[in-house]
Structure formats: C-alpha cells, structure tokens
C-alpha positions in Angstrom: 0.1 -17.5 -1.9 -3.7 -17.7 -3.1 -5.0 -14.1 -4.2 -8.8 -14.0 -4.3 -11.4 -11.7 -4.9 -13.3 -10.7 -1.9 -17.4 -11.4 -2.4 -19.1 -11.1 0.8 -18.6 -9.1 4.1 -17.3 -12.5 5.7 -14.3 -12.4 3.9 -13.7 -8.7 4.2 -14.4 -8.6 8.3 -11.7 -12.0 8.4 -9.3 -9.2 6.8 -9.9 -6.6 9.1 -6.3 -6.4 10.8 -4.9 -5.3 6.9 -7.3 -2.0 6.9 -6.4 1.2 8.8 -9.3 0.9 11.2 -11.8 -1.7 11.5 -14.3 -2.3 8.8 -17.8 -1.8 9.3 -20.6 -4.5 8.3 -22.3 -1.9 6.3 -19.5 -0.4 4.7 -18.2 -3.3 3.2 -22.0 -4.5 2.0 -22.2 -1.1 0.2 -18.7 -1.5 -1.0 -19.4 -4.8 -2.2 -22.6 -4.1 -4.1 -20.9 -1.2 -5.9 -20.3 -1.5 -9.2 -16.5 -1.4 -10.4 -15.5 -1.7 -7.1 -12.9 -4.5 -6.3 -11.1 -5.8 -3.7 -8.7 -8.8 -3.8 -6.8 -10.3 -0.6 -3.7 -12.3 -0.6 -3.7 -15.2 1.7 -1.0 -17.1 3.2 -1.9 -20.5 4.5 -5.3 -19.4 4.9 -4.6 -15.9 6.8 -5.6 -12.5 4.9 -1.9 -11.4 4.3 -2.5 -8.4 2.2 -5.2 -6.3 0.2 -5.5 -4.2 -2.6 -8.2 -2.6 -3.6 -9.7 -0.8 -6.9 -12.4 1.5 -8.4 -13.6 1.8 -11.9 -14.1 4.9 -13.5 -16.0 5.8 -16.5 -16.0 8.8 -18.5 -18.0 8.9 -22.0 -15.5 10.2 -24.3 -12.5 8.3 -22.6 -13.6 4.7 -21.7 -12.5 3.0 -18.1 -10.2 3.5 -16.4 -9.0 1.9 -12.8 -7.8 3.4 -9.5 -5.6 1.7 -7.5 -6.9 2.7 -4.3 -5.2 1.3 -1.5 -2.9 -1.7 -1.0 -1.6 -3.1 2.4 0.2 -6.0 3.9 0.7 -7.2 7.2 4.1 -6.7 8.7 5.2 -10.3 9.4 4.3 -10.9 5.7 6.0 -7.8 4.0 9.0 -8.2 1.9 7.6 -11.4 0.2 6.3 -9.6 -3.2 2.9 -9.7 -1.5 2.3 -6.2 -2.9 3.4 -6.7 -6.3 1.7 -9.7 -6.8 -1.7 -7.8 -5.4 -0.6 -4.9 -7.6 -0.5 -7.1 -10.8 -3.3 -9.0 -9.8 -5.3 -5.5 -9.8 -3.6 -5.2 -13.3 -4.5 -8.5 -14.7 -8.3 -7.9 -13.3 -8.2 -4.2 -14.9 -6.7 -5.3 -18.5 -10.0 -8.1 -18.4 -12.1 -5.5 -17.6 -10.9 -3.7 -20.9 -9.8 -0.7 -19.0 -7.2 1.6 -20.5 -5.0 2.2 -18.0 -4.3 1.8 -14.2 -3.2 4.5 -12.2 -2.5 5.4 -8.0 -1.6 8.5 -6.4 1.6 7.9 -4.1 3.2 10.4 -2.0 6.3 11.3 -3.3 8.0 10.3 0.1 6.7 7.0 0.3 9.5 4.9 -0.9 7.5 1.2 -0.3 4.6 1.6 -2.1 6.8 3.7 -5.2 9.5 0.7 -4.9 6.6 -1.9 -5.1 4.8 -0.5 -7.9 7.8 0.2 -9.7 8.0 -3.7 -9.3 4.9 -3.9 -11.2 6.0 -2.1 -14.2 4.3 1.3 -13.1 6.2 4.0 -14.9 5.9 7.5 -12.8 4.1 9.9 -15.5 5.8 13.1 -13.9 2.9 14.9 -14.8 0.1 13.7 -11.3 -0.5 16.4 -8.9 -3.5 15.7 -6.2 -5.5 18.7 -4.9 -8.4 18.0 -2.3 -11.3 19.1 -1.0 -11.3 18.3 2.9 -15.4 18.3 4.5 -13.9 17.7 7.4 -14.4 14.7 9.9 -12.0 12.8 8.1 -12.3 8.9 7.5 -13.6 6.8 10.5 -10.8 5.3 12.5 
C-alpha cells in the first residue's frame, strides 16, 4: 500500500469511485488551494483504494487543531487496515503540522468507522455531541 497526498484535481477525479458522489473539477481546485485542507489516498497497485480527508482549524487562544473529516474505502479493499493506516497517516500529517489534537464525529451506531479508529488509538472523550444547522439543499449527490 502507497498512501499519498493528493496535489492536483487529476489525482482527486482518478479517486472518484471512493467519494459519495462524483467530484466536481472545481470543487476539488477550491479544495485543493485551501489552506489546511488535506486529503491523502491509499493506493493498491496503482488503484485509489481509500481516502481520508482533513481540515485545519485555528483558534487564537487554542492553537490547531485537525478534523477528521471523512474516510472511505472501496469494498473489495475493506478489511485490509486500509482505514487505519489512512487514519494514522492523517495523525502522523496532523502531529507535523504541530496540531494539538485530532478529532472526528462518528455516529454512535456506526460500528466500522468507531472499530477502525479505535484501531488508531482514538479514545472516545464521552463528552462530543453534534448539533446542526441544515440550509437546506443538502450536499450535491
């Protein structure tokens, strides 16, 4: 397995199939240009096997702090330790990066993604609860 960090919108459109819908050309430019924003994909001879992806937040009297934001793999490649070794790459890339902490919101039911980052060394806080603000419309799909 070769984990990379994506760089240009070649690499993130040749990774489409991992993402919930299909990305868009200039979605993944502005993603790509953003600041703090990181995306690394997990490649199996040559095919994108899995993503995760991660946002840097910073907050003057904290420091920096990263969000796991999403992490996928494709089904024939689950059950590998694709996702943990995505998981700790994000970790690796965050503790570089001099943040202070990683953290992702999971729902409580989803027994995959806690199982994986468990894997990880993730540690549930007990303490996370995520409220929302819908605009509707909803992400593309």
């Amino acid at each position: 397995m070769d984990i990379r960090r994506a760089t240009t919108v070649t690499e993130l459109l040749a990774a489409g199939h991992l993402f919930d819908a299909p990305p868009r050309d200039d979605w993944a430019a502005r993603f790509l240009a953003a600041g703090g924003h990181v995306l690394l994909i997990a490649y199996e001879d040559g095919v994108p096997a899995g993503f995760v992806s991660g946002i840097e937040m910073l907050h003057p009297d904290k420091g920096t702090e990263m969000c796991l934001y999403e992490l996928g793999v494709d089904a024939p490649f689950r059950r590998r330790g694709i996702g943990r070794a995505l998981t700790r790459a994000l970790v690796d890339f965050a503790r570089e990066r001099d943040c202070y902490d990683v953290w992702v919101g999971v729902e409580t039911d989803n027994e995959a993604a806690l199982a994986t980052y468990r894997s990880a060394g993730a540690r549930d806080d007990g303490r996370f609860a995520m409220l929302v603000w819908e605009f509707g419309g909803g992400p593309v799909r």
